[in-house]
N, C-alpha and C positions, 0 to 999 in steps of 0.2 A: 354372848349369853342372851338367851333369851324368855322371854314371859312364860311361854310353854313350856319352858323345862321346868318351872315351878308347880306346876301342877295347878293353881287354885287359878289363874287367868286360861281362857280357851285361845282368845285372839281380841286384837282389838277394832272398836267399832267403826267402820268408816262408812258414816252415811251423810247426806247434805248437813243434817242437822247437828250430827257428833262433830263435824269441821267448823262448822259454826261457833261449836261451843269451845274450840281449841283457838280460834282466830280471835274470840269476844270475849270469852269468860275463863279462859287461862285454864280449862277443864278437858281432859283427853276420858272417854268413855271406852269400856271391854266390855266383852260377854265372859263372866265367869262360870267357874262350877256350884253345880247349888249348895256345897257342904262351905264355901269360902266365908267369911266373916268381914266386917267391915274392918276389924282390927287383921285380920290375916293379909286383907288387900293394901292396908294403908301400909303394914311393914315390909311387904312385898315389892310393890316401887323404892321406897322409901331406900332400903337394901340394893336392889341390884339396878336402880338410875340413878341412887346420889341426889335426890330428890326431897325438899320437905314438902308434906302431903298437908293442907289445912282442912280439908274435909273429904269423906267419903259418902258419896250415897246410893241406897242399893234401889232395885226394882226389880221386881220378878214381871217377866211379861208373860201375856198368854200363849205365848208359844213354848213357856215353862224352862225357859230361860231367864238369868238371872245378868240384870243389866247393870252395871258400876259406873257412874263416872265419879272420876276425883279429880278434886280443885287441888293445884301448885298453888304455893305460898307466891308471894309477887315477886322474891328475887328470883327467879326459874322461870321459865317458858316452858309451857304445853306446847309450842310450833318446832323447838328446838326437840323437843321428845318426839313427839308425832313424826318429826324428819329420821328419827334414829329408827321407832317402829316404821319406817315406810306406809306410815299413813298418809302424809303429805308428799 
């Protein structure tokens, strides 16, 4: 199962700095759809990785894209996740 068959994630972010923040800050980033909510996205994970979510944050960039990362609580790994999306 995966993030895209939910419709409100597109894919998720694998740039120097979204690894960064999966290896440091326990935080995996995607690029959502712009109708998503920060409550859609938090039960989103939350549901289909068995995951507790402690924060969401959004950002829309000028490329009009809509940028999320969310924080795992500290019993969970982001490196353990990022390994399941094939980010890492």
């Amino acid at each position: 199962m995966e993030l895209e068959d939910f419709g409100y994630i597109k894919f998720p972010l694998m740039t120097e700095k979204a690894i960064n923040l999966i290896e440091k800050e326990n935080k995996l980033s995607f690029i959502a759809t712009p109708q998503a909510t920060k409550t859609d996205i938090k039960k989103l994970i939350e549901k289909v990785y068995k995951v507790k979510v402690s924060s969401v944050n959004v950002l829309n960039d000028m490329k009009g894209r809509k940028k999320v990362t969310v924080k795992l609580d500290k019993k969970y790994k982001a490196e353990e996740l990022a390994a399941k999306l094939g980010v890492i």
